[in-house]
One Martini backbone bead per residue (centre of mass of N, CA, C, O) as a GRO file, in nm:
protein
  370
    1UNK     BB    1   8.658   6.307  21.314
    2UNK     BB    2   8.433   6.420  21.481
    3UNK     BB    3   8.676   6.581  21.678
    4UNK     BB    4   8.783   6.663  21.467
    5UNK     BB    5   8.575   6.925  21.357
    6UNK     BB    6   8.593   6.953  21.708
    7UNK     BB    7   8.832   7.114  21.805
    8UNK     BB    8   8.747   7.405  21.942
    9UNK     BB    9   8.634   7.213  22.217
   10UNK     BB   10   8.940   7.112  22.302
   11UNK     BB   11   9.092   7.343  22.346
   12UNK     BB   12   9.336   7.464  22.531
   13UNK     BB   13   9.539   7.700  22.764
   14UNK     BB   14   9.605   7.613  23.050
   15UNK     BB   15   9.305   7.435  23.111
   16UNK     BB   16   9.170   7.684  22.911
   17UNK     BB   17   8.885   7.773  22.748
   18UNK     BB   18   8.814   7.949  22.542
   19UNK     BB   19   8.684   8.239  22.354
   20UNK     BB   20   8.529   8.215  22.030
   21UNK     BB   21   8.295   8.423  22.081
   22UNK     BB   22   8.183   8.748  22.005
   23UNK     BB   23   7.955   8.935  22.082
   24UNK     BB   24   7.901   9.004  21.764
   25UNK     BB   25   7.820   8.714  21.714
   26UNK     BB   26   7.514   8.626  21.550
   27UNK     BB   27   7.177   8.664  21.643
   28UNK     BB   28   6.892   8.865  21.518
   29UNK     BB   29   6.685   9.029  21.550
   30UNK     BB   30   6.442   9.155  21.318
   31UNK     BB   31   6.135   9.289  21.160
   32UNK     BB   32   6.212   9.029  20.945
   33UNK     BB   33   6.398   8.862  21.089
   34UNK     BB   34   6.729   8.743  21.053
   35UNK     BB   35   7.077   8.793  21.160
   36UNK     BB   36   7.425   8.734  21.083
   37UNK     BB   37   7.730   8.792  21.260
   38UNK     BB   38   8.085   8.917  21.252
   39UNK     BB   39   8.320   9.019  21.510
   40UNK     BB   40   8.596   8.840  21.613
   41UNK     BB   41   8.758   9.066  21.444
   42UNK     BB   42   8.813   9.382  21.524
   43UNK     BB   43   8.764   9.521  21.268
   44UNK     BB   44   8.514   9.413  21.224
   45UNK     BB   45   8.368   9.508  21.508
   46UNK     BB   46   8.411   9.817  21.444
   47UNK     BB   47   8.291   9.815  21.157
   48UNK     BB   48   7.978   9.725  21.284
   49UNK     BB   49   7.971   9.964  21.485
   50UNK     BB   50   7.959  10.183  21.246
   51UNK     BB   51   7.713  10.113  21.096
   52UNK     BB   52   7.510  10.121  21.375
   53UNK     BB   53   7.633  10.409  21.568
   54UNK     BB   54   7.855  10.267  21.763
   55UNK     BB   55   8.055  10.272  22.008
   56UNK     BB   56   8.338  10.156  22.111
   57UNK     BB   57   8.247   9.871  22.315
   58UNK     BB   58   7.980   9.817  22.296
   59UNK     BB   59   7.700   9.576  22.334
   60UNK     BB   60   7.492   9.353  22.248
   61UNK     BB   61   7.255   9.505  22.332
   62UNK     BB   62   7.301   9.753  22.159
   63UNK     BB   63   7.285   9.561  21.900
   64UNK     BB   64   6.977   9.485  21.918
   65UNK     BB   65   6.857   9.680  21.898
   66UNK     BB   66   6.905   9.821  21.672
   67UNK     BB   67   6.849   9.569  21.459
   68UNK     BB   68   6.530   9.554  21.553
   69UNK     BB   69   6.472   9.828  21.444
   70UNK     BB   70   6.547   9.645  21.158
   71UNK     BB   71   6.587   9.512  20.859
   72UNK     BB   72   6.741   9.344  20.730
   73UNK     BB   73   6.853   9.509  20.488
   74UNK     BB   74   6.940   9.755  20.687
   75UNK     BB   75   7.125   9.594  20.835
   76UNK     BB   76   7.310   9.481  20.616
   77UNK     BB   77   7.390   9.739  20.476
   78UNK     BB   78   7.506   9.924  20.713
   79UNK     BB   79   7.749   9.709  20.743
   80UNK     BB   80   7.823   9.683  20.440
   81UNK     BB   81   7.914   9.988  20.452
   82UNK     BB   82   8.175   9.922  20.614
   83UNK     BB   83   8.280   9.632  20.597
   84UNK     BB   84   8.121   9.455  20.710
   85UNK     BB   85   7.952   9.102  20.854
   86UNK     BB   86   7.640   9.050  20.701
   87UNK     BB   87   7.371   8.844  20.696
   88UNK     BB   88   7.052   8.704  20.608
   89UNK     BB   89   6.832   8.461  20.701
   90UNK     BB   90   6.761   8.172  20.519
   91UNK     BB   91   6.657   7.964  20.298
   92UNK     BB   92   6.623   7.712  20.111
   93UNK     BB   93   6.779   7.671  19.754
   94UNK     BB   94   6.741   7.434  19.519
   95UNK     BB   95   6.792   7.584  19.261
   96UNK     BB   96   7.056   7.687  19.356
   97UNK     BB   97   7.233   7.413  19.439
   98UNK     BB   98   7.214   7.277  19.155
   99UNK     BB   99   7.399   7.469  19.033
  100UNK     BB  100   7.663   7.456  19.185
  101UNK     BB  101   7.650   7.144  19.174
  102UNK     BB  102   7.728   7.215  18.848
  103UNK     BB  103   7.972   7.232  18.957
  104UNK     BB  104   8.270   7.192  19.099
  105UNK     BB  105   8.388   7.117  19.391
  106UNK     BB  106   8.709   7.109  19.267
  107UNK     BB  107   8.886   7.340  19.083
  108UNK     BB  108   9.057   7.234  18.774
  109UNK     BB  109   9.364   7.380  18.650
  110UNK     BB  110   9.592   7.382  18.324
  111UNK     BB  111   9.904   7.482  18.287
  112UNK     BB  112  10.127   7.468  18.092
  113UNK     BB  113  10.479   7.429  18.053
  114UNK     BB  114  10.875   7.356  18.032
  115UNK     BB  115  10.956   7.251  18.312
  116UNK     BB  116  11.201   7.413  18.445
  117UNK     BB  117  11.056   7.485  18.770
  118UNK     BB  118  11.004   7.203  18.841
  119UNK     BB  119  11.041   7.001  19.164
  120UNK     BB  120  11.158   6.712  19.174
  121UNK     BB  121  11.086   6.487  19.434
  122UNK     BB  122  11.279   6.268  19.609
  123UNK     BB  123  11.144   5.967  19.797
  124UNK     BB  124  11.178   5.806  20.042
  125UNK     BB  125  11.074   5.519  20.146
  126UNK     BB  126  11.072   5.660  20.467
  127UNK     BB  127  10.915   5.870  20.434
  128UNK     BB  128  10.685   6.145  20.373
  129UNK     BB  129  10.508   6.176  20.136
  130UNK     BB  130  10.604   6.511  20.144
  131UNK     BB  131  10.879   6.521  20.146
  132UNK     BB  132  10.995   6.866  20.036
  133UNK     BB  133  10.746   6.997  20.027
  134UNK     BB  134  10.658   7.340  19.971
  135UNK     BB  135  10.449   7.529  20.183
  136UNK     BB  136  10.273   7.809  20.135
  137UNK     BB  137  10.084   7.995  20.397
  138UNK     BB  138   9.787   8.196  20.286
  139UNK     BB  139   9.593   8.143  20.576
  140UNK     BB  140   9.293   8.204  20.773
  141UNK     BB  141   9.147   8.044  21.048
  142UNK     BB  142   9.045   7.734  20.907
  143UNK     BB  143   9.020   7.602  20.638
  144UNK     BB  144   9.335   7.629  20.525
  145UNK     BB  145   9.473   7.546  20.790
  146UNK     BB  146   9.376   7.242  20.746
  147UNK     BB  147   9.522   7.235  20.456
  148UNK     BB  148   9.819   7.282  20.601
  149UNK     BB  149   9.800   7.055  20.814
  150UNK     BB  150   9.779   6.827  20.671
  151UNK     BB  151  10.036   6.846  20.495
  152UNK     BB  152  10.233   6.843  20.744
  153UNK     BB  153  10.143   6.568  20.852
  154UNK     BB  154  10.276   6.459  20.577
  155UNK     BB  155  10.552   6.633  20.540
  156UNK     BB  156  10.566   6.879  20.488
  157UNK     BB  157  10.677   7.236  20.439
  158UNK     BB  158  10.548   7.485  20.640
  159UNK     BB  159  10.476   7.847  20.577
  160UNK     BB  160  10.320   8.060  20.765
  161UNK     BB  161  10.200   8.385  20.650
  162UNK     BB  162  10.179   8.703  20.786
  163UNK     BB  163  10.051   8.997  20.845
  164UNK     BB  164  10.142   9.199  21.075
  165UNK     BB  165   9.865   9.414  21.094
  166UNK     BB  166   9.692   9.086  21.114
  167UNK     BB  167   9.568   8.958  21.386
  168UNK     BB  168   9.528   8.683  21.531
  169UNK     BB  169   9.428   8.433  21.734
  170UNK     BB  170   9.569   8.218  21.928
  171UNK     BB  171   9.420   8.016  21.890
  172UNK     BB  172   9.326   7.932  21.624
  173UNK     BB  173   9.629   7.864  21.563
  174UNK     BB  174   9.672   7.631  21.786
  175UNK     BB  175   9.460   7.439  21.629
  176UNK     BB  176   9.619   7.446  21.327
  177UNK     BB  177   9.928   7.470  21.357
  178UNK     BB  178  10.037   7.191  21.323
  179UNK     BB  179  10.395   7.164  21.215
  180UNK     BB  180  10.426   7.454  21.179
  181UNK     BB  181  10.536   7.755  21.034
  182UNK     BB  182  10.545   8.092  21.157
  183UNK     BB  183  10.509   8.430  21.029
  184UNK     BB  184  10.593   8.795  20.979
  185UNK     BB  185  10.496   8.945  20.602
  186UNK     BB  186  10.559   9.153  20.349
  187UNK     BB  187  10.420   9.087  20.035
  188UNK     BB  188  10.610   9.318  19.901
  189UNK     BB  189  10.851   9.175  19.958
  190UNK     BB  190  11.192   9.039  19.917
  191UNK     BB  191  11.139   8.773  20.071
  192UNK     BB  192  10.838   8.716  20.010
  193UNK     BB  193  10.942   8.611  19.688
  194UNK     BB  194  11.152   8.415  19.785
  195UNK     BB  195  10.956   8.226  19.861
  196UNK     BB  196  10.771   8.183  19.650
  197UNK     BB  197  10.986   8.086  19.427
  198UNK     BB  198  11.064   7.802  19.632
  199UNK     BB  199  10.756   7.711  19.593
  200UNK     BB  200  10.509   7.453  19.536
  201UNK     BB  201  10.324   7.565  19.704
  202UNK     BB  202  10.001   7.768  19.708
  203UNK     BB  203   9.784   7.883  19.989
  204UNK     BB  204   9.477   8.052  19.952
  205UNK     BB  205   9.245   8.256  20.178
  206UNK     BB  206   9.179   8.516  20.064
  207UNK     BB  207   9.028   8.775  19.876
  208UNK     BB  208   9.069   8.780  19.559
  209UNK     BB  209   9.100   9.079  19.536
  210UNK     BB  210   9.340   9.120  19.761
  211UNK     BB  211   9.513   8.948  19.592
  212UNK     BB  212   9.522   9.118  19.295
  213UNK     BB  213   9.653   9.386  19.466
  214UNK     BB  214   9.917   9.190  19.530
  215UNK     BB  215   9.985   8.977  19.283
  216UNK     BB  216   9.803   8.693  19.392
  217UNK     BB  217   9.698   8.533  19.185
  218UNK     BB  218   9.683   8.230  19.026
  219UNK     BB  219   9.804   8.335  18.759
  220UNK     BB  220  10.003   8.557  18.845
  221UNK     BB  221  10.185   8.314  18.978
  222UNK     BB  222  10.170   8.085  18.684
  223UNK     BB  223  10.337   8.282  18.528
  224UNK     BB  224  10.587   8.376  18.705
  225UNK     BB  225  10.565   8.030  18.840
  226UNK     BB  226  10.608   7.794  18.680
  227UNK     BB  227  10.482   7.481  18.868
  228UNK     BB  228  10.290   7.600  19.014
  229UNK     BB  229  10.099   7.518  19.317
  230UNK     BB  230   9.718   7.615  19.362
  231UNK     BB  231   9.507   7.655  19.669
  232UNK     BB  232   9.146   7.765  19.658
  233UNK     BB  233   9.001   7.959  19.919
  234UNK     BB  234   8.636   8.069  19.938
  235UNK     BB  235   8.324   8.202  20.055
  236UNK     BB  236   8.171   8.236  19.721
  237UNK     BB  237   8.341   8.269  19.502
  238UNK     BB  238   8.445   8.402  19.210
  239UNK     BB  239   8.187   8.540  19.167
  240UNK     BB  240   8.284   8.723  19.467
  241UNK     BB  241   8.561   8.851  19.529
  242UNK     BB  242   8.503   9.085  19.757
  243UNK     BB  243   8.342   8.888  19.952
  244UNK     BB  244   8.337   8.815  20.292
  245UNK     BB  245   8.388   8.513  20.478
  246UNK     BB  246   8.194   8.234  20.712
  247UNK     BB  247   8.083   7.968  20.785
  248UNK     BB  248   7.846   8.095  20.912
  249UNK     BB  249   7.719   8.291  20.711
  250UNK     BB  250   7.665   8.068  20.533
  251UNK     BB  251   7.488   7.881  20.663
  252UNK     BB  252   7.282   8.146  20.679
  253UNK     BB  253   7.281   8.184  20.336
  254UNK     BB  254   7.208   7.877  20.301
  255UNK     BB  255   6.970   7.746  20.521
  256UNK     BB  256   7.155   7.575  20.749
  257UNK     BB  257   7.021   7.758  21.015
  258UNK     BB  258   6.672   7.682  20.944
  259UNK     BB  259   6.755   7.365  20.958
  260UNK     BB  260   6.881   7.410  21.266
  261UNK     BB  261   6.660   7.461  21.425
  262UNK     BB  262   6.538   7.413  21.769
  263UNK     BB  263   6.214   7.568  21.722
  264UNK     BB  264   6.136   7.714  21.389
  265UNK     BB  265   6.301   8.005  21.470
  266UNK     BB  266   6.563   8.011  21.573
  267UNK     BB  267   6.857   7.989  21.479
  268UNK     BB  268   7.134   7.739  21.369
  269UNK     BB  269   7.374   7.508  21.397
  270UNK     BB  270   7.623   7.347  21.318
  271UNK     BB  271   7.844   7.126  21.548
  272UNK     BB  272   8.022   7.227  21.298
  273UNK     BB  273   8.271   7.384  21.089
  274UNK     BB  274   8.208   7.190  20.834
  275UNK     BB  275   8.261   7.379  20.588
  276UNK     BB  276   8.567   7.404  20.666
  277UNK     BB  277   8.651   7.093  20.734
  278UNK     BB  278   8.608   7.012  20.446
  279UNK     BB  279   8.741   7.175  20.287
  280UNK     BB  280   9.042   7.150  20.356
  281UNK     BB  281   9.055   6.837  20.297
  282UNK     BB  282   8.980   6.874  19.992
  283UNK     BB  283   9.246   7.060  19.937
  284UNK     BB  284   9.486   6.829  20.045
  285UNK     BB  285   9.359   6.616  19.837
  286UNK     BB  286   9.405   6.771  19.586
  287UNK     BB  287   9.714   6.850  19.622
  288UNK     BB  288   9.799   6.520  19.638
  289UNK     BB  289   9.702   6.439  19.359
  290UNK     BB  290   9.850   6.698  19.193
  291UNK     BB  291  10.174   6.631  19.266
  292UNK     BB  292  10.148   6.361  19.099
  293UNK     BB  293  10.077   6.494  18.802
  294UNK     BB  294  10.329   6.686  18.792
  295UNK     BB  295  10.543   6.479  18.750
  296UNK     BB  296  10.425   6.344  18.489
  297UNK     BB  297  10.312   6.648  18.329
  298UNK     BB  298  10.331   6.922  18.450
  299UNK     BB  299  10.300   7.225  18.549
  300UNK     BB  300  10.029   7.420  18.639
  301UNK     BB  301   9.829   7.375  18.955
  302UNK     BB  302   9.440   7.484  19.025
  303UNK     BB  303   9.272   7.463  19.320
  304UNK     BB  304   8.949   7.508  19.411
  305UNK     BB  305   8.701   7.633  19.645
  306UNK     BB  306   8.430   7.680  19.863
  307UNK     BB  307   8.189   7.695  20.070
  308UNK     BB  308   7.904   7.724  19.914
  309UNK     BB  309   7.976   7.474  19.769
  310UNK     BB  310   7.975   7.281  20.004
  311UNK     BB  311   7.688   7.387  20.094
  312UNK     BB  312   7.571   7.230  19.855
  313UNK     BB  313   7.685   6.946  19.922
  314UNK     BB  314   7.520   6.891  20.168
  315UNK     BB  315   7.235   6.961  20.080
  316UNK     BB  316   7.261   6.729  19.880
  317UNK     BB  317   7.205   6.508  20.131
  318UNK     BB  318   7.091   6.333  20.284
  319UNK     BB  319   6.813   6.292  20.538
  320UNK     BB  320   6.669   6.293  20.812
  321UNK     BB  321   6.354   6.273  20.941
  322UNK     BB  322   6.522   6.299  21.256
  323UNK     BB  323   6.706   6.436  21.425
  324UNK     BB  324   7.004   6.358  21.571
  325UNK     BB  325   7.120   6.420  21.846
  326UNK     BB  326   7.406   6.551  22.007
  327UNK     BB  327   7.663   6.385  22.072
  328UNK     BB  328   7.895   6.351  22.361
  329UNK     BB  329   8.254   6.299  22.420
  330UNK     BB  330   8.526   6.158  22.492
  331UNK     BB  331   8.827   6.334  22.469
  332UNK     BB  332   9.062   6.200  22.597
  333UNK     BB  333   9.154   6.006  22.358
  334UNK     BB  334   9.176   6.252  22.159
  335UNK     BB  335   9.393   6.389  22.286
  336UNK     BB  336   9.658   6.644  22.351
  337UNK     BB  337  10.001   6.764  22.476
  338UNK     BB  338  10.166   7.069  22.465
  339UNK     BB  339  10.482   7.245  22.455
  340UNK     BB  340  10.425   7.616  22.442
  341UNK     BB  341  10.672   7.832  22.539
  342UNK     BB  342  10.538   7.728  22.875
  343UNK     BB  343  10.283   7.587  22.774
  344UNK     BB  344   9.961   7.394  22.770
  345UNK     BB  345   9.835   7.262  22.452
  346UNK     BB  346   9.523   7.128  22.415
  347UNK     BB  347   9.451   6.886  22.150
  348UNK     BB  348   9.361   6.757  21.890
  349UNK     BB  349   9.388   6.455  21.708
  350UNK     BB  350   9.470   6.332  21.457
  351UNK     BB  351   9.257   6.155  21.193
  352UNK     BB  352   9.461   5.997  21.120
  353UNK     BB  353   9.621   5.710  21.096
  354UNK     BB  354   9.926   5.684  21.283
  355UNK     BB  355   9.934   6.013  21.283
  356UNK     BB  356  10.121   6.266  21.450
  357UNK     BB  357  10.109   6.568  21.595
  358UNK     BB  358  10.316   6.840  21.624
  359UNK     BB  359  10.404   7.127  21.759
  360UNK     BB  360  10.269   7.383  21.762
  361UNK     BB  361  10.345   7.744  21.747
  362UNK     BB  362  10.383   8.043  21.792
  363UNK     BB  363  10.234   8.348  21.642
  364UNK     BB  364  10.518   8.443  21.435
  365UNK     BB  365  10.793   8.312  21.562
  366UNK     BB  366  10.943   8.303  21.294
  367UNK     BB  367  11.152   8.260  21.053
  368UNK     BB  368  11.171   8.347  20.706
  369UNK     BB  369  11.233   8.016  20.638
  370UNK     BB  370  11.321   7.722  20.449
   0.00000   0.00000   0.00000
């Protein structure tokens, strides 16, 4: 588990380690704290030096001067009035914590309907778990990939949806996509609602209120195909719908950026994306809890989860009194290697005990169909 967790430290491509974090993303000392920006997609790192006043392409020590000279707010600011993506980074709030704590890790809500759309799927006895359940994947990054590629796993008919105008980073998809298909296509298409007429489950990872502009959220969802069930992913809660956000932000703006600093100063990072695939897992686990439910009881069924939430439930867990050094592994037990398109792609192996995974596809390569 602690190797699928740092997945992206196994990864290969034809022998060779990605570059996961781009120039833009990371800590910057401000006149009264740290800031940390999200830089790694194209548009980011755009909207972030437009915002700071510099040129497409400027450097990073570019990026450090200009925030030098700006307190927190006034980083964050700048950046986040061209809709880019930085917080400053804080201490831990045990009594916002205890707040989060007091809501569902989990949040499941069920909607009546008189079971005309469920596809009750018939399961040989020999088959996969999930096998007949058709999961549309409608999220990019890593925590929802995590949750349909786990759905994948375990034998769904997984099929990620991405907009042709919003490229993914190649490596990113190849971590993540293990089982699935993926295909480009506009949600606004009339083809893209023939598939979601048809699917079981529909996982949601985009921000909520750009899924609202396009008729996509989970309400508007399960109105209109009784039966469905919807697995949603933000990263700050429903009651932030329009803030956009990254494991890493949030680390930084809950607490432990500076809970895991290595000297007291500089803020530090948990040894692994675990906001994300934290997240993604128990998106997966309440997925198949409910698909059970869905059998018994018919009906719609939405379950919600944050990064926040999850990071307000990391922070609520025993610590221990002296961090434990961070162990380094050897990897080559736990991974394995695909040939994709021509390609050499070595990933970890799946988590699950008995089960493997098989060739993520290169991103956007399939046709749009169940």
């Amino acid at each position: 588990m602690s190797i699928a967790y740092r997945s992206d430290r196994v990864l290969a491509v034809d022998g060779i380690a990605p570059d996961v974090w781009s120039a833009y993303s990371g800590f910057w000392r401000s006149t009264d704290g740290w800031v940390r920006t999200h830089g790694n997609y194209p548009h980011h790192a755009h909207r972030l030096l437009t915002g700071l006043g510099l040129d497409l392409g400027a450097s990073g020590d570019e990026v450090r001067a200009v925030i030098l000279r700006c307190t927190n707010a006034e980083a964050v600011g700048l950046i986040t009035a061209e809709r880019g993506l930085a917080v400053p980074v804080l201490p831990e709030d045990p009594h916002l914590d205890a707040r989060w704590r007091a809501t569902p890790l989990l949040d499941v809500t069920h909607r009546d309907t008189d079971g005309s759309r469920s596809r009750r799927i018939p399961l040989e006895r020999d088959s996969a778990p999930l096998s007949g359940i058709r999961v549309l994947d409608l999220t990019r990054v890593i925590a929802g990939p995590v949750c349909t590629r786990t759905l994948a796993l375990l034998g769904a008919d997984v099929l990620r949806v991405d907009p042709p105008d919003l490229p993914e980073p190649e490596w990113q998809h190849l971590d993540t996509g293990h089982g699935k298909r993926t295909t480009l296509l506009e949600a606004r298409s009339e083809r893209f609602h023939e598939l979601l007429a048809a699917a079981d489950v529909v996982v949601l990872g985009y921000r909520p209120s750009s899924l609202d502009r396009l008729g996509l959220s989970a309400s508007a969802l399960t109105e209109r195909h009784p039966g469905l069930m919807i697995a949603q992913l933000s990263a700050w809660g429903m009651d932030e719908p329009d803030r956009a956000g990254f494991d890493s932000l949030v680390q930084a703006a809950s607490g432990i950026s500076l809970i895991e600093s290595p000297d007291g100063d500089r803020p530090g990072a948990l040894p692994a994306q675990a906001l994300d695939h934290s997240a993604g897992y128990l998106l997966a686990a309440a997925v198949i809890a409910l698909l059970k439910r869905r059998q018994r009881e018919g009906g719609s069924w939405t379950v919600r989860t944050s990064l926040r939430r999850v990071a307000a439930e990391l922070l609520g867990m025993p610590r221990a009194d002296e961090p434990e050094p961070v162990r380094e592994f050897d990897t080559s037990a736990h991974s394995t290697t695909f040939d994709v398109a021509g390609g050499k792609v070595t990933t970890a192996r799946a988590a699950l005990p008995g089960l493997a995974f098989t060739a993520p596809h290169r991103w956007g390569s399939d046709q749009p169909r169940w």
